[in-house]
C-alpha positions in Angstrom: 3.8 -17.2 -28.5 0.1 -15.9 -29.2 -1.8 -15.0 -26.5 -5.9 -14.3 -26.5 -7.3 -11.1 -27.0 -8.8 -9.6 -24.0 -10.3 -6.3 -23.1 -10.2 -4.7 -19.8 -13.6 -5.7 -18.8 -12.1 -9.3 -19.4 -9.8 -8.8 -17.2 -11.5 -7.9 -14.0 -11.3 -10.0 -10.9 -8.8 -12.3 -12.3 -6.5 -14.3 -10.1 -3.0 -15.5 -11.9 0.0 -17.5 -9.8 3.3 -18.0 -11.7 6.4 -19.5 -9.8 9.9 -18.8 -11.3 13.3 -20.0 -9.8 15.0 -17.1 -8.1 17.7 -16.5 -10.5 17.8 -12.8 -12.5 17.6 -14.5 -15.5 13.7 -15.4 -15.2 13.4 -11.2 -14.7 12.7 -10.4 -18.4 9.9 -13.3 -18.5 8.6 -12.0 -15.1 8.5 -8.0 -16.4 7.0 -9.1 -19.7 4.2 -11.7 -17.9 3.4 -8.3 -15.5 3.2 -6.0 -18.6 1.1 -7.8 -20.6 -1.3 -8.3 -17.9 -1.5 -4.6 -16.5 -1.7 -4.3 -20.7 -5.1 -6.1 -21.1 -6.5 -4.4 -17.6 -6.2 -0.8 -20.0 -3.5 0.7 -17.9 -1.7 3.3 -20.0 1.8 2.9 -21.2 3.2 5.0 -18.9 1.8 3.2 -16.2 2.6 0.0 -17.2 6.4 0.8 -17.6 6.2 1.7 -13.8 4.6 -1.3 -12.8 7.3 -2.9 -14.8 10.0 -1.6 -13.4 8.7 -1.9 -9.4 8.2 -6.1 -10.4 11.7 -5.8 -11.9 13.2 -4.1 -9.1 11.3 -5.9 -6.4 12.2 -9.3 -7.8 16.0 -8.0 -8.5 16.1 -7.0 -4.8 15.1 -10.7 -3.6 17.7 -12.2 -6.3 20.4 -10.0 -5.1 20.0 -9.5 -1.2 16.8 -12.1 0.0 19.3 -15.1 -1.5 22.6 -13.8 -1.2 24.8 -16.8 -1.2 26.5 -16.3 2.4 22.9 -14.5 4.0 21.1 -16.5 6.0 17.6 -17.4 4.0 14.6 -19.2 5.3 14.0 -22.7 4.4 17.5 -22.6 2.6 17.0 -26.6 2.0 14.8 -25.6 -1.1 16.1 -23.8 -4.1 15.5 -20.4 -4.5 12.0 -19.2 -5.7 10.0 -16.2 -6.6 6.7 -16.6 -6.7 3.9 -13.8 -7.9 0.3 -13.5 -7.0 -1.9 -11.8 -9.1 -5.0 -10.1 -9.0 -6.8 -7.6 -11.0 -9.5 -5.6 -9.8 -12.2 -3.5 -11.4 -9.4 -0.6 -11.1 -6.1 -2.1 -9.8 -4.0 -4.4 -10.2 -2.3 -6.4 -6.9 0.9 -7.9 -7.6 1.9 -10.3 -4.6 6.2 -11.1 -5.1 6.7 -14.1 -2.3 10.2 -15.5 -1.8 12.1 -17.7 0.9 14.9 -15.6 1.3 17.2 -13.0 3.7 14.0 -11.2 5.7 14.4 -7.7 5.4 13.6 -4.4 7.7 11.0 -2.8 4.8 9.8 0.0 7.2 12.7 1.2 8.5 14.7 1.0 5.6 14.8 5.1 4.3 17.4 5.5 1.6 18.5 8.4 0.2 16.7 11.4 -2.1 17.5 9.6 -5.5 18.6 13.2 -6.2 21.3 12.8 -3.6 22.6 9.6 -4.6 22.9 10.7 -8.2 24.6 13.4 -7.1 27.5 11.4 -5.3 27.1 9.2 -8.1 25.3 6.0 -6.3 24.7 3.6 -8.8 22.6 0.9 -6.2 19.8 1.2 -4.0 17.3 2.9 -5.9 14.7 0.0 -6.1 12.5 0.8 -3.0 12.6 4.5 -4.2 11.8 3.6 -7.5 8.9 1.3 -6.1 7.0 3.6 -3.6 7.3 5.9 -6.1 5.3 4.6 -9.5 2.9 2.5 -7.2 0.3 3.4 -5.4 0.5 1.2 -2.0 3.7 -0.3 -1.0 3.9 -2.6 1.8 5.7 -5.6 3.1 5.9 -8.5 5.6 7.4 -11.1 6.8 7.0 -14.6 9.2 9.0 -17.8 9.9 6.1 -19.5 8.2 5.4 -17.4 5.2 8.5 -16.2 4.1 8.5 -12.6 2.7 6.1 -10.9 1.1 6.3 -7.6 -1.1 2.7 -6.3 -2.0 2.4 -3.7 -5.1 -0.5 -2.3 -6.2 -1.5 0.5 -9.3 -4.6 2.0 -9.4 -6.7 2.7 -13.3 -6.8 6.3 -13.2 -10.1 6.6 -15.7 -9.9 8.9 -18.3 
């Protein structure tokens, strides 16, 4: 599929939804969609395989625990969605992952030194590691009305 050209100053303050079922095999679309944007804003490769990899993990994590088949989700009469916000700044780029599912302690949740789990040879629960890690503001939050919300952002560092 051929996209438009764009250069970062293009880019700025641009505001994109896209809504996916919440099954892993709409990952790879959601990853590439995420690259090519954070591509077009001028991030460096290095960068943008981060922010990859925090949308990958992030929208793994609601796939695997927020609709768990026998977890309790919200609004569990509708199928399972992801849906991303985003929004590119001047010299970021905000990257809003919304889902129905299994609402989840974020703050309190402190895993272990990913050197310690490789070391016993963990191979899950690095995602949140992974994320607050390679982005620059992690948060989350969640309501009976809302749903949950995971917020990522990556600043431009200029060169």
């Amino acid at each position: 599929m051929s996209q438009p050209a764009h250069d970062a100053g293009h880019a700025a303050d641009r505001k994109l939804s896209i809504h996916t079922p919440g099954h892993g095999s709409y990952l790879t679309y959601i990853r590439n969609f995420v690259g090519d944007l954070a591509r077009q804003v001028g991030f460096p490769e290095e960068d943008i395989a981060k922010i990859e990899m925090s949308v990958d993990e992030a929208c793994s994590n609601v796939v695997k625990h927020a609709y768990a088949p026998k977890k309790k989700w919200l609004w569990q009469h509708r199928h399972p969605e992801i849906r991303l916000d985003l929004q590119v700044q001047a010299n970021q780029i905000i990257i809003e992952i919304h889902d129905h599912g299994q609402q989840f302690d974020f703050a309190a949740y402190r895993p272990d030194a990913i050197p310690e789990r490789l070391k016993d040879m963990k191979t899950n629960g690095y995602g949140i590691s992974i994320m607050r890690e390679f982005m620059d503001e992690v948060t989350y939050s969640s309501s009976d009305a809302t749903g949950n919300t995971l917020r990522l952002v990556k600043y431009l560092k200029k060169t």
